[in-house]
PDB file with SEQRES, HELIX, SHEET and CRYST1 records, atoms N, CA, C and O in Angstrom:
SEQRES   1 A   72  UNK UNK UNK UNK UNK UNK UNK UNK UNK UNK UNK UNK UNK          
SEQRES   2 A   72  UNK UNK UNK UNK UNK UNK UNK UNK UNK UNK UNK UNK UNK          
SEQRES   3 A   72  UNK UNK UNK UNK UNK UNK UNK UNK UNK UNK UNK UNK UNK          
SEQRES   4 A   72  UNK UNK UNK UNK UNK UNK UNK UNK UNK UNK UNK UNK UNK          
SEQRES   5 A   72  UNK UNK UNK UNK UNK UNK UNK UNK UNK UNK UNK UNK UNK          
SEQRES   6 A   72  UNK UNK UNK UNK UNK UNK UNK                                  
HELIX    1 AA1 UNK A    2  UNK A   11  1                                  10    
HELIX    2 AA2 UNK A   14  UNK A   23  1                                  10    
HELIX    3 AA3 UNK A   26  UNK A   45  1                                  20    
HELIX    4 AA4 UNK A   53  UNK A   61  1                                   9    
CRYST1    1.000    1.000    1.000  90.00  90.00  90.00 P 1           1          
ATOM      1  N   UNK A   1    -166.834 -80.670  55.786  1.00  0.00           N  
ATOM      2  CA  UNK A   1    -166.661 -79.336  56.328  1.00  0.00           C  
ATOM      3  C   UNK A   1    -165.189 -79.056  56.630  1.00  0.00           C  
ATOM      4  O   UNK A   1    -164.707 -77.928  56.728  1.00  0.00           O  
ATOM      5  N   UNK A   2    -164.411 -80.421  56.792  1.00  0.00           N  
ATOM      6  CA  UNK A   2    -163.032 -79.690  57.377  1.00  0.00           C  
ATOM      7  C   UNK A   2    -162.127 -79.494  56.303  1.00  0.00           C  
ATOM      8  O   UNK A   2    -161.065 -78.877  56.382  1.00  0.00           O  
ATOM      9  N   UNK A   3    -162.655 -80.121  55.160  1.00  0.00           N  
ATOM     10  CA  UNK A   3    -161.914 -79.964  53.931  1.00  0.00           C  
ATOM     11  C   UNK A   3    -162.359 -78.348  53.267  1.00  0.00           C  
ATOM     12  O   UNK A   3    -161.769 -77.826  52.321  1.00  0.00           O  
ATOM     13  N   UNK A   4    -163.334 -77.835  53.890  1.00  0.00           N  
ATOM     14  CA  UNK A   4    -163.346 -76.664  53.386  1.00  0.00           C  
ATOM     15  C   UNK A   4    -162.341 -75.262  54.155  1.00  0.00           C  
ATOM     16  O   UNK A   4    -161.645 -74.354  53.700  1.00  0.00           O  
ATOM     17  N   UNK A   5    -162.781 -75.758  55.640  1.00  0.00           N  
ATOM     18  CA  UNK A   5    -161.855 -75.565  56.859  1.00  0.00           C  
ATOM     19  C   UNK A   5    -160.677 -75.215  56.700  1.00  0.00           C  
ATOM     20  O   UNK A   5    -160.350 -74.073  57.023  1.00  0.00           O  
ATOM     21  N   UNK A   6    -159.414 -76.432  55.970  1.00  0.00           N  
ATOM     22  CA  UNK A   6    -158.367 -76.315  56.323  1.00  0.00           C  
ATOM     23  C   UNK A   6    -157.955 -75.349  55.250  1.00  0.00           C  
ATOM     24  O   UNK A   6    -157.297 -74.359  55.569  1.00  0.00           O  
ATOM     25  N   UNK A   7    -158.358 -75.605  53.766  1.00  0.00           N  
ATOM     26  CA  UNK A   7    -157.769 -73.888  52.998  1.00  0.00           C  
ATOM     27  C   UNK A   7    -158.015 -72.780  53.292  1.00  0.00           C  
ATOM     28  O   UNK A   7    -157.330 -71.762  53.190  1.00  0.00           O  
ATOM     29  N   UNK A   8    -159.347 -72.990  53.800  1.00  0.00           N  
ATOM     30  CA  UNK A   8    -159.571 -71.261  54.289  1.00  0.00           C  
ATOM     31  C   UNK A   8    -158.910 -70.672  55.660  1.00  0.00           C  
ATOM     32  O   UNK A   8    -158.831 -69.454  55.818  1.00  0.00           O  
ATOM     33  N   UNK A   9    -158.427 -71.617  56.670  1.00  0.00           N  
ATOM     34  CA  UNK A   9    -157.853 -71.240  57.297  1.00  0.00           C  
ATOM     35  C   UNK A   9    -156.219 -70.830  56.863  1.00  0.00           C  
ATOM     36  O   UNK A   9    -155.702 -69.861  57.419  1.00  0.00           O  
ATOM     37  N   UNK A  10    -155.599 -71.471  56.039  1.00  0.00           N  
ATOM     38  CA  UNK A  10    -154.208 -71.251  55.303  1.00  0.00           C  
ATOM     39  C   UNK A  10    -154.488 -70.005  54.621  1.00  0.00           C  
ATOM     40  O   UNK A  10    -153.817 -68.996  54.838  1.00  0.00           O  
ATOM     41  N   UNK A  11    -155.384 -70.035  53.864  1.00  0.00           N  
ATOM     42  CA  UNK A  11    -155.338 -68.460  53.185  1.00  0.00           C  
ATOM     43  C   UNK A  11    -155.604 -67.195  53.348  1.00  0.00           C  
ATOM     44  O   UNK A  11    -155.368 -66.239  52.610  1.00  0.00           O  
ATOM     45  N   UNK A  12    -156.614 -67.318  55.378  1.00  0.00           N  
ATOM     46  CA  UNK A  12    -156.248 -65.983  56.139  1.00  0.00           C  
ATOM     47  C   UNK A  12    -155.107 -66.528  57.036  1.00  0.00           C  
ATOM     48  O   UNK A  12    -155.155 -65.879  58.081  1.00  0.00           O  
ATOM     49  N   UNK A  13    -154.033 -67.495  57.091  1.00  0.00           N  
ATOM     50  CA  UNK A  13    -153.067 -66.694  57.758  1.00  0.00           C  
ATOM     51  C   UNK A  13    -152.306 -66.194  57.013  1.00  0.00           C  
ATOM     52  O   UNK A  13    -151.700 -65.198  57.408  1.00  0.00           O  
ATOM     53  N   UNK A  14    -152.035 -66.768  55.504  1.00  0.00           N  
ATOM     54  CA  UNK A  14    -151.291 -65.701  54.681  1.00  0.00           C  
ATOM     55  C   UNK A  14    -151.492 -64.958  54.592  1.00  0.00           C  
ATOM     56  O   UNK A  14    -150.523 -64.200  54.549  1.00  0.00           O  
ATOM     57  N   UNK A  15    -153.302 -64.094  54.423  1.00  0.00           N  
ATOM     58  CA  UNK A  15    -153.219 -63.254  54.582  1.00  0.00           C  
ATOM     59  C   UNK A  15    -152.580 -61.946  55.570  1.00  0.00           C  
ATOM     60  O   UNK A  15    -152.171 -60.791  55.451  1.00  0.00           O  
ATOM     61  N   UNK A  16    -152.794 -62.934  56.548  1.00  0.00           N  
ATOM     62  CA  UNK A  16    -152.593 -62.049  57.609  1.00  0.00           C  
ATOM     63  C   UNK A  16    -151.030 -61.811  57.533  1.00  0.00           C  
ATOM     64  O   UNK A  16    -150.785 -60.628  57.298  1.00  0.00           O  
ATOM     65  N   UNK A  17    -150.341 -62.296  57.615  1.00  0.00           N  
ATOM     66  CA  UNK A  17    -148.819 -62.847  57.518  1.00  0.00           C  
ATOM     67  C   UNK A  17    -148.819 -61.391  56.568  1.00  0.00           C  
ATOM     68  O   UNK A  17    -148.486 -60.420  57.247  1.00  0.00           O  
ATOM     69  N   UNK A  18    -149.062 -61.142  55.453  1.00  0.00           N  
ATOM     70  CA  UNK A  18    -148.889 -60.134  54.383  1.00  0.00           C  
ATOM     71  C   UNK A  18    -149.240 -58.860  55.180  1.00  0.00           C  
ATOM     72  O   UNK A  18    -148.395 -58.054  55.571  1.00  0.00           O  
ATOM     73  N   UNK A  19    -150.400 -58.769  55.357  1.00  0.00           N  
ATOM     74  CA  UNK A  19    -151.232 -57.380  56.483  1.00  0.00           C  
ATOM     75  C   UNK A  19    -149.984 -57.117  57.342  1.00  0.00           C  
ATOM     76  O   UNK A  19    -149.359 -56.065  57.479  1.00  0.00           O  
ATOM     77  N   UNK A  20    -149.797 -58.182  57.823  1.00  0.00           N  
ATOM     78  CA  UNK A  20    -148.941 -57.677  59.376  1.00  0.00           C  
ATOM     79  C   UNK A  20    -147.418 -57.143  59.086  1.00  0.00           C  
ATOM     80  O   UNK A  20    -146.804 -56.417  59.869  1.00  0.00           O  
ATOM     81  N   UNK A  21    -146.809 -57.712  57.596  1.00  0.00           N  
ATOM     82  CA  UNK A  21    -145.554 -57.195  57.270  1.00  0.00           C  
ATOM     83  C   UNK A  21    -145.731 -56.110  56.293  1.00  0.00           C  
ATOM     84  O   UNK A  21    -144.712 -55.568  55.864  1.00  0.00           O  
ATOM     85  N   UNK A  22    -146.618 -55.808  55.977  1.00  0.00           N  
ATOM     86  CA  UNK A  22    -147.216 -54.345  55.289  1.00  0.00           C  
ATOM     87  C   UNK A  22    -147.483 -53.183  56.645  1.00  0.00           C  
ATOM     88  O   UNK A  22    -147.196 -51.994  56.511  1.00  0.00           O  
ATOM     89  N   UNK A  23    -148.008 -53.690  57.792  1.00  0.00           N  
ATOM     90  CA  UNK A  23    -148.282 -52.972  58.605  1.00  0.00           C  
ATOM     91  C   UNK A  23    -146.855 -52.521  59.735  1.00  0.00           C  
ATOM     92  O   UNK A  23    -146.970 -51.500  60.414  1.00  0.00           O  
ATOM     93  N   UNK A  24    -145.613 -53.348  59.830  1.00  0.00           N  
ATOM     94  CA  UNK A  24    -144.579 -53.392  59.733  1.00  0.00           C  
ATOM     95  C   UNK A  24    -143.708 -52.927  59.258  1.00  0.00           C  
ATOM     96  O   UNK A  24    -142.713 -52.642  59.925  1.00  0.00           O  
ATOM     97  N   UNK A  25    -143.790 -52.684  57.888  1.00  0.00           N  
ATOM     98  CA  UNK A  25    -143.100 -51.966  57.174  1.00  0.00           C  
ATOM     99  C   UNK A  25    -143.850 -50.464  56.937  1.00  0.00           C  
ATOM    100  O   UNK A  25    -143.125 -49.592  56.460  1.00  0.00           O  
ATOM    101  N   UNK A  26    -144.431 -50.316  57.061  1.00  0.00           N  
ATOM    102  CA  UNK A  26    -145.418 -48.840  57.486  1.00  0.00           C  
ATOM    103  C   UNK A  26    -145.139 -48.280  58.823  1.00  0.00           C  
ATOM    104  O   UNK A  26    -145.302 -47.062  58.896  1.00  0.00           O  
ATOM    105  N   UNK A  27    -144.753 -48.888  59.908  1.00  0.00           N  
ATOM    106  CA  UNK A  27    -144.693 -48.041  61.142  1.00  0.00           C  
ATOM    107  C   UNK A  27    -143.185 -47.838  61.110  1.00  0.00           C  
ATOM    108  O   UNK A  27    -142.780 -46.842  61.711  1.00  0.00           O  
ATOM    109  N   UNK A  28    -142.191 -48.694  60.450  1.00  0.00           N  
ATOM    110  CA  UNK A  28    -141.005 -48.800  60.266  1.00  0.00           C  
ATOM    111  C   UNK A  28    -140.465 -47.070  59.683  1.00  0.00           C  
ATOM    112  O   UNK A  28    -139.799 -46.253  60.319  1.00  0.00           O  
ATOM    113  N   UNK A  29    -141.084 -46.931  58.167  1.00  0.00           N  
ATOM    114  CA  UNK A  29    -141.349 -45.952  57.771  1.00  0.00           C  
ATOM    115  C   UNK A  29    -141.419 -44.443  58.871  1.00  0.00           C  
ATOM    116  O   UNK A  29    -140.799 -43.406  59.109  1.00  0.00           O  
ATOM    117  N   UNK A  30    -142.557 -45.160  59.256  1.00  0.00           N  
ATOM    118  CA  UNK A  30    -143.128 -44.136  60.101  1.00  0.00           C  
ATOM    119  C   UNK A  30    -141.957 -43.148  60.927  1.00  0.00           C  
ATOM    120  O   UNK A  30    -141.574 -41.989  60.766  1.00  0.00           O  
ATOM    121  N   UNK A  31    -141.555 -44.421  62.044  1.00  0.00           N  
ATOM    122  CA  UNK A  31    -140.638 -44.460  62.554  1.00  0.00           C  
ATOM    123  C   UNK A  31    -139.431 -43.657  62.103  1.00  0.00           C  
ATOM    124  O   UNK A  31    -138.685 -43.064  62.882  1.00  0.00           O  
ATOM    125  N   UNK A  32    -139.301 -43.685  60.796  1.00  0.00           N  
ATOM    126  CA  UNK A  32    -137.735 -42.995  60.493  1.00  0.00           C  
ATOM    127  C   UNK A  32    -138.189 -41.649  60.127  1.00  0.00           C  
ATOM    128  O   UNK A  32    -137.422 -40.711  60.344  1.00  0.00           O  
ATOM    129  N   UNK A  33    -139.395 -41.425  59.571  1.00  0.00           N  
ATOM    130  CA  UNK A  33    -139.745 -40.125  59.128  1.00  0.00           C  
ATOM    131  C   UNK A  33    -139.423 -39.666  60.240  1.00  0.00           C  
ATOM    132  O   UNK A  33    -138.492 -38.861  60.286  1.00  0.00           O  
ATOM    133  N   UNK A  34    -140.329 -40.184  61.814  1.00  0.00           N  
ATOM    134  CA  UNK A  34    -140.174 -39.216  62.755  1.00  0.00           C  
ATOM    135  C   UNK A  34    -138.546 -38.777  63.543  1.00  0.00           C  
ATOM    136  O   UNK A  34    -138.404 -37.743  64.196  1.00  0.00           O  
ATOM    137  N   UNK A  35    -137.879 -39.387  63.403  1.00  0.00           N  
ATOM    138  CA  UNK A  35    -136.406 -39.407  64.235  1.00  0.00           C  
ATOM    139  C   UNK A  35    -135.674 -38.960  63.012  1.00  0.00           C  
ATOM    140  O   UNK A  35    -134.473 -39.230  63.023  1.00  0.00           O  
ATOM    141  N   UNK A  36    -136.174 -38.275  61.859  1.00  0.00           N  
ATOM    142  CA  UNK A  36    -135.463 -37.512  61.006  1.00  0.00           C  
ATOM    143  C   UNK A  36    -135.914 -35.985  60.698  1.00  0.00           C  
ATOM    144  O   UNK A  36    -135.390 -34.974  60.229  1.00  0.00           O  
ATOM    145  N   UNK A  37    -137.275 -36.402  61.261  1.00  0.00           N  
ATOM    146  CA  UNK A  37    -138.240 -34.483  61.568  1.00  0.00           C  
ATOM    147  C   UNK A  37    -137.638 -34.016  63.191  1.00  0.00           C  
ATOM    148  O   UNK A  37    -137.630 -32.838  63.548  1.00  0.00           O  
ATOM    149  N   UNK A  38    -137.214 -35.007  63.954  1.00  0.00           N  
ATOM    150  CA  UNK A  38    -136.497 -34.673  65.214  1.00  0.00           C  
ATOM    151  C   UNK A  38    -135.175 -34.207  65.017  1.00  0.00           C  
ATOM    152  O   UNK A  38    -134.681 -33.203  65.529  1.00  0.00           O  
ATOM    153  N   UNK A  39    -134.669 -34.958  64.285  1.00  0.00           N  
ATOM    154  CA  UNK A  39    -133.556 -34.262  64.380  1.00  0.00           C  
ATOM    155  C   UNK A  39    -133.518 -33.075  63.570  1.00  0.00           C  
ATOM    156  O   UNK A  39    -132.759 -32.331  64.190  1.00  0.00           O  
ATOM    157  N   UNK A  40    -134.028 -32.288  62.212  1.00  0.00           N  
ATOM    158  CA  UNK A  40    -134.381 -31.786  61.859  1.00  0.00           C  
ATOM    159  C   UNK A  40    -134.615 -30.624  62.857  1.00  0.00           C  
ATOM    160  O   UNK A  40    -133.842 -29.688  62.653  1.00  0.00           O  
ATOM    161  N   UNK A  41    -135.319 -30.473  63.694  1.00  0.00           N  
ATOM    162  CA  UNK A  41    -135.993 -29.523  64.523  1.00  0.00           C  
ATOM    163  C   UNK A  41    -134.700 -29.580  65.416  1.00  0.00           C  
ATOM    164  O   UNK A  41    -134.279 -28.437  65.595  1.00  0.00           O  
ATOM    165  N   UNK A  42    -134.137 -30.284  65.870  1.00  0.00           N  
ATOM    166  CA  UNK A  42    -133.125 -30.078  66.743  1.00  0.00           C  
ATOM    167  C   UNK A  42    -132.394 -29.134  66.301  1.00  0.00           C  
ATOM    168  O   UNK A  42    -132.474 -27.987  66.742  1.00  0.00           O  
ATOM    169  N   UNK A  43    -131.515 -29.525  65.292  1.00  0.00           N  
ATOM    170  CA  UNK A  43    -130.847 -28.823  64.465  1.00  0.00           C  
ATOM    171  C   UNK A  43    -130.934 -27.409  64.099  1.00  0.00           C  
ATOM    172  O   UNK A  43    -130.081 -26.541  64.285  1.00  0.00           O  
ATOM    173  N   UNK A  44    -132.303 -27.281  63.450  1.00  0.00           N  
ATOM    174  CA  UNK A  44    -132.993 -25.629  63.810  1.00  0.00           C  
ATOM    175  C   UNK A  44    -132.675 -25.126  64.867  1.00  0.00           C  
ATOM    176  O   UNK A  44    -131.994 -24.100  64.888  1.00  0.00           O  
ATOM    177  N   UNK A  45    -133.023 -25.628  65.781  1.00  0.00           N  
ATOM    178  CA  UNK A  45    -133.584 -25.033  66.920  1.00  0.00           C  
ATOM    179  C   UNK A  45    -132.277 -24.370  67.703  1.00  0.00           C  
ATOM    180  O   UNK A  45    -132.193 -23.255  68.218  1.00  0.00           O  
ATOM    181  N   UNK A  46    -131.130 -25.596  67.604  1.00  0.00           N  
ATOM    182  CA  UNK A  46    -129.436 -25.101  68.328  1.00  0.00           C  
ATOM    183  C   UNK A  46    -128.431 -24.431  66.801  1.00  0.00           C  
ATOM    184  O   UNK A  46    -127.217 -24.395  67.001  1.00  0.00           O  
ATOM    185  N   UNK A  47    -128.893 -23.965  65.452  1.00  0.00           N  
ATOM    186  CA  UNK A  47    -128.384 -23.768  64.960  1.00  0.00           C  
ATOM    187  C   UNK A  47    -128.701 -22.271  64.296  1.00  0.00           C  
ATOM    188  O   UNK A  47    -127.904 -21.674  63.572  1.00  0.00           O  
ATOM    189  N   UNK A  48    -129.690 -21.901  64.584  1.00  0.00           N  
ATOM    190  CA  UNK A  48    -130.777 -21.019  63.990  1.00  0.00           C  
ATOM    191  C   UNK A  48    -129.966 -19.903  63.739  1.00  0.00           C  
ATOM    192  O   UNK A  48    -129.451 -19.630  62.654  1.00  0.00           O  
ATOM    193  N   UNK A  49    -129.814 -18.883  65.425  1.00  0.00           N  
ATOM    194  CA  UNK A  49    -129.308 -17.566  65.507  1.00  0.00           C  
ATOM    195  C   UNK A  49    -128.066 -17.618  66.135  1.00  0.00           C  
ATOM    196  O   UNK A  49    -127.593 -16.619  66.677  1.00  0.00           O  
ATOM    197  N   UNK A  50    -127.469 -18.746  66.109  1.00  0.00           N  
ATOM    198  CA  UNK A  50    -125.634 -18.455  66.654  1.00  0.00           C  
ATOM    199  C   UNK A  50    -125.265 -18.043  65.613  1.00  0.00           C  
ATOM    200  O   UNK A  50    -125.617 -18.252  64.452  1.00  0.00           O  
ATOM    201  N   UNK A  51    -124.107 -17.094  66.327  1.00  0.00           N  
ATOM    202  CA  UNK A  51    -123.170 -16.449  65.321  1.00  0.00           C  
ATOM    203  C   UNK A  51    -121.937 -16.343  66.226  1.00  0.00           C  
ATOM    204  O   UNK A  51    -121.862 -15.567  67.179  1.00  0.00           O  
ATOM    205  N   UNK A  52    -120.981 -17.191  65.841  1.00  0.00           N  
ATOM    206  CA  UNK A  52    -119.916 -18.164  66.728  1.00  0.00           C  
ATOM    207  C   UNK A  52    -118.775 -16.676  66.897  1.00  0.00           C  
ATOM    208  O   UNK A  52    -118.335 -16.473  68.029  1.00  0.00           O  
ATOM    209  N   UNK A  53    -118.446 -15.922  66.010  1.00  0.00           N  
ATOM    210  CA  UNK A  53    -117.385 -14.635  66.278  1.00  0.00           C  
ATOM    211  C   UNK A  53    -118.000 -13.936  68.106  1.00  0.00           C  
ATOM    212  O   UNK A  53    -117.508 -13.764  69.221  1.00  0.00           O  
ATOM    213  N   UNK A  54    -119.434 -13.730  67.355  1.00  0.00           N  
ATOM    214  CA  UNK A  54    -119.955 -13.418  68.477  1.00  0.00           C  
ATOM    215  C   UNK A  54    -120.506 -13.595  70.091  1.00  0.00           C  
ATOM    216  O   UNK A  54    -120.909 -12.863  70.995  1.00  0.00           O  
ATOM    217  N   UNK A  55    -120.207 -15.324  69.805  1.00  0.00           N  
ATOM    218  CA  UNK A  55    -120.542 -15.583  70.872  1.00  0.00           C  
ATOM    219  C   UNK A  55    -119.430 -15.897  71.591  1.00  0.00           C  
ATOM    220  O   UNK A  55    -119.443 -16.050  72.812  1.00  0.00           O  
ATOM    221  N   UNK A  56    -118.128 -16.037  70.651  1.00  0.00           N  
ATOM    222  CA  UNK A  56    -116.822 -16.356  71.473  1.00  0.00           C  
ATOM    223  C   UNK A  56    -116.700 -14.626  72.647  1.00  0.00           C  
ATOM    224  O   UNK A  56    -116.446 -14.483  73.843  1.00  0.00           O  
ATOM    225  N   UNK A  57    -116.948 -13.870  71.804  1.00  0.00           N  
ATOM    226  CA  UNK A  57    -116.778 -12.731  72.447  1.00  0.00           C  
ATOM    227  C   UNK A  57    -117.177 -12.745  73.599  1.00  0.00           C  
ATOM    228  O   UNK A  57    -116.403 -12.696  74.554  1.00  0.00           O  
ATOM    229  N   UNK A  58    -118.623 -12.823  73.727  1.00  0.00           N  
ATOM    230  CA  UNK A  58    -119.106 -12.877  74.772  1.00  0.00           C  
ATOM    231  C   UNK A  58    -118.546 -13.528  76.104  1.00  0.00           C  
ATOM    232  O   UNK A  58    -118.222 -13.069  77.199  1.00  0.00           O  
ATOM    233  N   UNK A  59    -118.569 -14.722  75.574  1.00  0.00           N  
ATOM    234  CA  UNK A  59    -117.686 -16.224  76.507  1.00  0.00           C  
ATOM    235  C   UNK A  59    -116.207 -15.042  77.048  1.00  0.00           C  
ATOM    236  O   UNK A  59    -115.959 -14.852  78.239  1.00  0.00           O  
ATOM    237  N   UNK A  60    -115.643 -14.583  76.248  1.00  0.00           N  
ATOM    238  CA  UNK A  60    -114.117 -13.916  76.685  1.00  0.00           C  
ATOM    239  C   UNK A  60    -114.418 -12.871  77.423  1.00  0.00           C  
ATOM    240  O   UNK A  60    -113.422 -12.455  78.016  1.00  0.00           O  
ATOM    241  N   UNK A  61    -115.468 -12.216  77.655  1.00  0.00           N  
ATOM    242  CA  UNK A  61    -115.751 -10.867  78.000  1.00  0.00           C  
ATOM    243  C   UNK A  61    -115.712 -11.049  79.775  1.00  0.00           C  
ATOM    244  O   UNK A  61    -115.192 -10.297  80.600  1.00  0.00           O  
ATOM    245  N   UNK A  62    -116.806 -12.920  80.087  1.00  0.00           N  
ATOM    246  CA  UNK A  62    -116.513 -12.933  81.252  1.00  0.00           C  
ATOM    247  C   UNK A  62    -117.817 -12.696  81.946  1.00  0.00           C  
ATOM    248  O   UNK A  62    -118.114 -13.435  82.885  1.00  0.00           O  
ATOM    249  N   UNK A  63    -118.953 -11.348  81.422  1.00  0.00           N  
ATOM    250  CA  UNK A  63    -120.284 -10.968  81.825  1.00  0.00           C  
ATOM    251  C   UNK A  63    -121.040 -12.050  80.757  1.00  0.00           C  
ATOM    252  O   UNK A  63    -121.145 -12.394  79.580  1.00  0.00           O  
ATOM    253  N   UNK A  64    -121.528 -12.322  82.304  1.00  0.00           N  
ATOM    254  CA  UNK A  64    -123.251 -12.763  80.898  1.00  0.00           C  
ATOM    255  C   UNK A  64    -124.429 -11.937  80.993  1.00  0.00           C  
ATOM    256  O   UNK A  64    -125.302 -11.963  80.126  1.00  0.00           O  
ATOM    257  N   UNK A  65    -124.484 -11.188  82.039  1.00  0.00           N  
ATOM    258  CA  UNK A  65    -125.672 -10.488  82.071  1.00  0.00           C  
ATOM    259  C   UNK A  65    -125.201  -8.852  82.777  1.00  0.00           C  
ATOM    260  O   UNK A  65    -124.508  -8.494  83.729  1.00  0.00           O  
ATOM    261  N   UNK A  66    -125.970  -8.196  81.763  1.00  0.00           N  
ATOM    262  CA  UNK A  66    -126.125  -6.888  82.239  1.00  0.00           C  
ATOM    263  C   UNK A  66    -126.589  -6.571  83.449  1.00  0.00           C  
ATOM    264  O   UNK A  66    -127.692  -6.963  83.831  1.00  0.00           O  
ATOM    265  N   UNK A  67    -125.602  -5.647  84.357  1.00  0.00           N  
ATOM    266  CA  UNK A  67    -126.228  -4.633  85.535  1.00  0.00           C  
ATOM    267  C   UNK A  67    -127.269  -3.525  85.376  1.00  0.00           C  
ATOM    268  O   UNK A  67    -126.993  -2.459  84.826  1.00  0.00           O  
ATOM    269  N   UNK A  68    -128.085  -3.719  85.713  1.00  0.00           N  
ATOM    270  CA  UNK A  68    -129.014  -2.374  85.784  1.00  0.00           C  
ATOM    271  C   UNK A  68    -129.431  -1.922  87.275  1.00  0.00           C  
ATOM    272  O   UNK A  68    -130.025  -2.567  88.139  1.00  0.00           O  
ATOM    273  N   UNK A  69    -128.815  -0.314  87.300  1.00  0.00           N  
ATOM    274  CA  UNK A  69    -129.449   0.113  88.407  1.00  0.00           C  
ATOM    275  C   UNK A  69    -130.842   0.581  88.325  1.00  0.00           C  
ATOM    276  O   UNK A  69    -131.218   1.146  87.298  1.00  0.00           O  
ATOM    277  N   UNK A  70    -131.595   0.407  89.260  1.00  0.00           N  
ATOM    278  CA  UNK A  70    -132.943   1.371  89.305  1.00  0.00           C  
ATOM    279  C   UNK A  70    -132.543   1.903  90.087  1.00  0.00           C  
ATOM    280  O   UNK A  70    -131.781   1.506  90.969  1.00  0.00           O  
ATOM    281  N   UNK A  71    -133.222   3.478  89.826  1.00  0.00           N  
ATOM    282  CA  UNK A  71    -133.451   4.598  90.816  1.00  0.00           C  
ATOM    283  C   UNK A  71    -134.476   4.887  91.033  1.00  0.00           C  
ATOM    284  O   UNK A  71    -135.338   5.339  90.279  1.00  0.00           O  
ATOM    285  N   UNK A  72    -134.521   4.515  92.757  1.00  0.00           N  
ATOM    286  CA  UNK A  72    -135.636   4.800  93.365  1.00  0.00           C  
ATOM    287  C   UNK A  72    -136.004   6.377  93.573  1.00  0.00           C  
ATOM    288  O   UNK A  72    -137.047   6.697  94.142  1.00  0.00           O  
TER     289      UNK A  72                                                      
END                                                                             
């Protein structure tokens, strides 16, 4: 029995050994897809609707926000 034992135990840890660096190299993957769809979206997100002539203006003008009176 142990002679049957000892290959079959060698040939699921290779297996496993293979699984686990397949499964490794899959989250690895994973991993970069996501911190490249992040930055991605970052990028969008602070690059979208600036329009730098215009916003220097603003910055020089001094107001950032409009006064509005109400009349009661």
């Amino acid at each position: 029995m142990r002679t049957t034992l000892i290959p079959m135990r060698m040939h699921l840890r290779n297996a496993l050994r293979r699984e686990k660096d397949t499964v490794g190299y899959n989250l690895a993957a994973l991993q970069y897809l996501r911190r490249k769809s992040e930055a991605e979206r970052t990028a969008l997100f602070f690059g979208e609707d600036v329009d730098e002539p215009k916003m220097r203006e603003t910055v020089a003008e001094g107001k950032k926000r409009k006064r509005v009176s109400i009349k009661a």
